[in-house]
C-alpha positions, 0 to 999 in steps of 0.5 A, spaced: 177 724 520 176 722 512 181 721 508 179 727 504 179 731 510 186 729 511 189 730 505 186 737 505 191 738 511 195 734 508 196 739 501 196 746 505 202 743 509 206 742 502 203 748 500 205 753 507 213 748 508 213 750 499 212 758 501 216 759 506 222 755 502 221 760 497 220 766 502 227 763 506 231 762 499 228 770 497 231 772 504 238 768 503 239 770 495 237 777 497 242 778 503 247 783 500 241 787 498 241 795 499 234 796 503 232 789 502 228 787 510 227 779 512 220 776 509 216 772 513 211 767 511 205 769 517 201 762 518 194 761 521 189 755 522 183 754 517 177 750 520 176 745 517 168 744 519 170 737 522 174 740 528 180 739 525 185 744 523 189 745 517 195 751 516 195 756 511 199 762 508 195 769 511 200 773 509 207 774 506 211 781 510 217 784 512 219 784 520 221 792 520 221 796 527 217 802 525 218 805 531 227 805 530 225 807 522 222 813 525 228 815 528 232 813 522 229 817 518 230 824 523 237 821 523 238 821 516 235 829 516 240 831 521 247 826 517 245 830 510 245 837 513 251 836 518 254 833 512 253 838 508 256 844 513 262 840 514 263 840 507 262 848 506 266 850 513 271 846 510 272 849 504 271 856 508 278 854 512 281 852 507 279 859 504 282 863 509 288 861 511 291 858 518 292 863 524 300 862 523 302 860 516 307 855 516 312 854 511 308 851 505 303 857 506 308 862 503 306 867 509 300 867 504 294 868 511 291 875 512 296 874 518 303 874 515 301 879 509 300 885 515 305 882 518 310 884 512 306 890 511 308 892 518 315 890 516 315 894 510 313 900 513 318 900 519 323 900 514 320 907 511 319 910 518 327 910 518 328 911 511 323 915 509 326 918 502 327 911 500 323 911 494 324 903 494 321 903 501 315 906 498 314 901 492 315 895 497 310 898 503 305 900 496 306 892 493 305 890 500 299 893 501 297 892 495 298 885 496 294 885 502 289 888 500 288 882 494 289 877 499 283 880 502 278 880 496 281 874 493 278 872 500 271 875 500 271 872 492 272 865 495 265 867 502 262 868 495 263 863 490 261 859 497 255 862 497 253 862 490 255 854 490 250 854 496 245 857 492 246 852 486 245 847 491 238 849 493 236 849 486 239 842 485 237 839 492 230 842 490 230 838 483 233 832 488 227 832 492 222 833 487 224 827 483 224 823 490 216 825 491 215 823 484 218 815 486 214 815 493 208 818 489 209 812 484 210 807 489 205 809 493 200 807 487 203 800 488 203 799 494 195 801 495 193 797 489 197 790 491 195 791 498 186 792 494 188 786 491 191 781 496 197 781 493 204 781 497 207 789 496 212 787 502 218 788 497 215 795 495 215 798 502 222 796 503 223 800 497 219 805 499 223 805 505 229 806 502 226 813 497 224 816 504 230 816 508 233 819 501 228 824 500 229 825 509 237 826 507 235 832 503 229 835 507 226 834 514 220 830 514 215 826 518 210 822 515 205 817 517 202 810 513 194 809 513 191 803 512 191 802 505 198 802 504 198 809 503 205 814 506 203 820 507 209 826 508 210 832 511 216 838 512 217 838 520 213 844 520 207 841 518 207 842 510 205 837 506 209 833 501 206 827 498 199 825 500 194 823 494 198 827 489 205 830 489 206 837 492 212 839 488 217 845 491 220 850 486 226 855 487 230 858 482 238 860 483 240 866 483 244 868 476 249 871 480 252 872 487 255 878 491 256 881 499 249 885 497 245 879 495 240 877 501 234 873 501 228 876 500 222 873 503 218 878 497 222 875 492 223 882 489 230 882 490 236 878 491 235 871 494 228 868 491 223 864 496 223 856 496 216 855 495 211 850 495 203 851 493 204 858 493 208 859 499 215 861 501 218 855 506 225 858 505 225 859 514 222 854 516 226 849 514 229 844 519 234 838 516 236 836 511 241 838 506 236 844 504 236 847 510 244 846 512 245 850 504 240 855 506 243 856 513 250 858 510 248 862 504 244 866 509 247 866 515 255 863 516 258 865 509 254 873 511 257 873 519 264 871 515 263 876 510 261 881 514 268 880 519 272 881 512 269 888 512 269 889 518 277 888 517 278 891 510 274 898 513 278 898 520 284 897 515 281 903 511 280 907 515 285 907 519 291 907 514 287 913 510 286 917 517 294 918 517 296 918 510 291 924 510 295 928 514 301 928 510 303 929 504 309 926 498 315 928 496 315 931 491 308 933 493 303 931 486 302 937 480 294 935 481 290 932 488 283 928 486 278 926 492 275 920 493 269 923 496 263 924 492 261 932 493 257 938 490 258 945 491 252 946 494 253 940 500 255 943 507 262 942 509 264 935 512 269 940 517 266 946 520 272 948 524 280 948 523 285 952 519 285 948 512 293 949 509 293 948 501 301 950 499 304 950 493 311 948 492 317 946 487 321 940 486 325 941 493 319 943 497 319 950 497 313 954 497 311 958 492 305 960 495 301 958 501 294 960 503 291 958 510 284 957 509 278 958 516 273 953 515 268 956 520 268 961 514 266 956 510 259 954 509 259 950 503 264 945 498 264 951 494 266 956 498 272 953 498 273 952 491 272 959 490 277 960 496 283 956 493 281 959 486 283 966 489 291 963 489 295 965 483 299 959 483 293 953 484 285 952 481 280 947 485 274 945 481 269 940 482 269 934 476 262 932 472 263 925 477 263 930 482 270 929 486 273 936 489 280 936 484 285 942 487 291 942 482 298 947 481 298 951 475 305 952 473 309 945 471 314 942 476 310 945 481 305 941 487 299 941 491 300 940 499 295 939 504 295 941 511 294 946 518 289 941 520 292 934 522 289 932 516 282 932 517 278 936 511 284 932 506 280 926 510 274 928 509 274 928 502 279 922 501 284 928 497 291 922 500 287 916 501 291 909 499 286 905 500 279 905 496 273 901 497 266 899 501 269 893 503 274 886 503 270 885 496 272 891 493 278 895 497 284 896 492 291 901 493 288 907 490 290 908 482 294 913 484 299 911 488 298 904 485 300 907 479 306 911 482 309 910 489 313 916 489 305 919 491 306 916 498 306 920 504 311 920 508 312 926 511 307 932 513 306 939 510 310 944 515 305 947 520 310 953 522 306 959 523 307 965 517 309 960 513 310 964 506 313 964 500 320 961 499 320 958 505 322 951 506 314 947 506 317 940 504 323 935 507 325 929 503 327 926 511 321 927 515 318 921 516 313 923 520 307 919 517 311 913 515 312 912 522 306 914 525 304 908 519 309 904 522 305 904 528 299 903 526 301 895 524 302 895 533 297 899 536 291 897 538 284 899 535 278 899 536 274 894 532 266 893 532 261 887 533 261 883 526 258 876 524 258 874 531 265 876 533 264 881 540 267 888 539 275 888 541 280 893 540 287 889 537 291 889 532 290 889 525 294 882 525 290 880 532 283 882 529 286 877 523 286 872 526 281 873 530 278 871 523 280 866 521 280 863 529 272 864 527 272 860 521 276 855 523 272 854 529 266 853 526 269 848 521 272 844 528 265 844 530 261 841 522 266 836 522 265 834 529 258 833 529 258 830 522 263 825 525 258 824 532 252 824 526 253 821 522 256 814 527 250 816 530 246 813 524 250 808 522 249 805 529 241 806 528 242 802 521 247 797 524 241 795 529 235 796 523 239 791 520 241 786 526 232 787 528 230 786 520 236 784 516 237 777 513 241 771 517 244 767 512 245 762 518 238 762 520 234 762 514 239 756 511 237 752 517 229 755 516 229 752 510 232 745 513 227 746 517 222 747 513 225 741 507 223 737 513 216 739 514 215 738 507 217 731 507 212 729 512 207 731 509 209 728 503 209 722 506 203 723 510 200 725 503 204 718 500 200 714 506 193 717 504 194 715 498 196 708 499 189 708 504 185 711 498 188 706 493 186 701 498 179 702 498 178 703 491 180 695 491 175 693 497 169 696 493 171 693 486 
């Protein structure tokens, strides 16, 4: 071997034990390092035509198992969305309540609030002339009906925050695309020219499993460096250029704004090159928010309203069937009706009284609806009385008063069924938990309460006896109505059930809790889950301070042979220079 053949193996062995030093000490000063990955100088043989060989640096990379960070990735889409639901189901529990309220609570859960309206109502049922009996089953029931749409505020404001956050995580995702984007410029070139790009992979790395966190992905690394990502169904992310998403949150949120794949309405699409992905997404942060706006915060919703129409109903159906004491001077419906519409009661005898302060009728007309073909029929009829006038107001509510001052208009003869109809005694108002209310009559005036029912005595007529300051008639049959069990529909996932309106309650509030219990177990089984999956890249591709320490000792050694190597053939060469002068 020649001595410059020797000092050729000599110099590339400095320079592999000099890389792999500096390799090593990267390693160790980047230790602490978010997403850093241990770098390992690669060696190969160089021939050296003389057959011996010398060392050389091939390559300087990263020992990353693609494989486990694959399965990070799809770990870190399923942590961002059950992340992102056990944070919204929690507030969802919070907002409704605890199915029995403790002490701290103030009895403030929809539970105990019909709890206190049942208890309000027994005692009207036994003191049915008490106006403070009434004013107390007034504010509860007014109270409770508050409770309620403080209740379907919360499921909506939950909503809209969900909406936000699309638009928020949609502007998340985009710049993420961009930093992959400008990355992947980087790397591809590195690599064009023979440059180490390993730290800028690692980055890359670390960008997509946040992007993975807000949006499922896959993707895939061609031979030059280039990352190329897609949605799980298959839409492309990020390949030569960025494929940006676009979504606009709505400006405002209620029970009836919905998503709306035309974008025509309600909820606008989530689009990308012209096309709407909003249902086809799965993971990630994006697909959780979507989920709840769409479907966990509605099926919620829509058991509130299946509670306050029951409530409604139920309650309206006996009020209506009685009447105040002293009845009211004017009765105004809440149906909406023109004269020309068809009787909602085709049958039965409608009772319209009118009577003084005490009670006694000053007149009473018996009315055949089988008679009566349209709303306007029976306007005239009442018309026809000499102490009372019906008319039909310009907002189109049927309005049936008693002429003289000091008098009342009392409705009854047919259990109530034509007062129902026309909503002409209702005590509650709305189409849903969002918007039912006391109505502004009796909320105004609890006097207008019904406790008891017009008489229903055969021939009743003038200067008999219509009204009793002491039948409590419909104040126990509203007492009753808090223990009896009614039927309820099917509604946002919870099965048709007949139960108490305290049993349905808390029905749904269990539902609320359930879902909740069941976020935050798997977000606790998720997010362990990824931890563990991060705990085994990190022990596979993390850096040892003891194993690179030693490495570079190993490595000091290495370079001090060759140094002495090196030294010796310089020695040789001096040598030979003085033998030839």
């Amino acid at each position: 071997m020649s001595l410059r053949v020797a000092g050729s193996i000599a110099t590339s062995a400095l320079r592999t034990a000099e890389v792999g030093m500096a390799v090593a000490a990267s390693n160790v000063a980047n230790a602490g390092t978010d997403g850093y990955t241990r770098k390992v100088a690669s060696n190969a043989t160089s021939d050296t035509a003389v057959g011996y060989a010398s060392v050389d640096v091939a390559r300087i990379g990263s020992t990353v198992n693609q494989f486990l960070l694959k399965t990070i990735v799809t770990a870190m889409s399923g942590l961002g969305a059950a992340e992102t639901r056990n944070s919204y189901l929690d507030q969802l529990q919070s907002a409704m309540g605890s199915v029995t309220a403790d002490e701290d609570s103030g009895g403030s859960d929809l539970g105990s609030m019909i709890n206190a309206v049942a208890d309000v109502a027994a005692t009207l049922a036994t003191s049915p002339e008490s106006q403070s009996a009434k004013a107390a089953v007034v504010q509860s029931v007014s109270d409770l009906a508050e409770s309620l749409r403080n209740i379907s505020a919360s499921v909506q404001a939950l909503r809209a925050q969900a909406d936000d956050g699309i638009a928020t995580t949609v502007d998340s995702i985009n710049r993420s695309l961009g930093t992959l984007d400008d990355l992947n410029g980087r790397i591809v070139k590195g690599r064009a020219l023979g440059q180490n790009t390993a730290d800028l992979e690692d980055q890359r790395n670390e960008a997509l499993k946040g992007l993975a966190e807000t949006i499922g992905v896959t993707y895939q690394i061609d031979g030059n460096g280039l990352m190329r990502i897609s949605t799980t169904s298959g839409k492309s992310l990020l390949d030569s250029s960025v494929h940006a998403l676009s979504y606009t949150a709505a400006a405002s949120v209620g029970a009836g704004t919905l998503y709306s794949p035309t974008g025509t309405s309600g909820f606008q699409g989530i689009m990308i090159d012209g096309i709407d992905i909003t249902t086809s997404l799965k993971g990630g942060t994006l697909s959780a928010l979507v989920a709840l706006r769409d479907t966990d915060l509605p099926a919620q919703q829509a058991q509130l309203d299946e509670l306050a129409t029951t409530l409604k109903e139920s309650l309206n159906a006996i009020q209506n069937q009685g009447t105040a004491y002293p009845p009211p001077q004017s009765l105004t419906g809440t149906a909406t009706v023109a004269g020309t519409d068809a009787l909602a009661v085709t049958g039965g005898t409608l009772r319209v009284a009118v009577t003084d302060a005490t009670g006694t009728a000053a007149e009473v007309l018996d009315i055949d609806l089988s008679t009566m073909a349209t709303m306007q029929d029976v306007v005239d009829a009442i018309n026809m009385m000499g102490n009372a006038n019906a008319s039909i107001s310009t907002d189109g509510k049927l309005v049936i008063s008693a002429n003289g001052a000091g008098s009342g208009i009392a409705l009854g003869g047919d259990g109530g069924a034509f007062s129902a109809a026309y909503g002409m005694n209702d005590l509650l108002t709305g189409s849903g938990a969002s918007d039912i209310r006391i109505s502004s009559a009796v909320g105004a005036n609890s006097a207008l309460l019904a406790t008891g029912a017009l008489s229903a005595a055969s021939g009743l007529a003038a200067g008999d006896t219509a009204l009793t300051s002491g039948d409590g008639s419909v104040a126990r049959s509203l007492s009753a109505a808090f223990s009896a069990s009614r039927g309820f529909d099917a509604a946002g996932g919870l099965a048709g059930r007949s139960t108490s309106f305290a049993g349905y309650a808390g029905a749904v509030i269990q539902s609320a809790a359930t879902l909740a219990a069941k976020a935050a177990t798997a977000y606790e089984s998720q997010s362990s889950y990824a931890n563990g999956l991060e705990t085994s890249f990190a022990s596979q591709s993390g850096v040892n301070v003891d194993e690179e320490t030693a490495a570079i000792s190993t490595l000091q050694s290495a370079y001090e042979a060759a140094a002495a190597v090196m030294s010796a053939l310089q020695e040789m060469f001096d040598a030979a220079l003085n033998m030839v002068q």
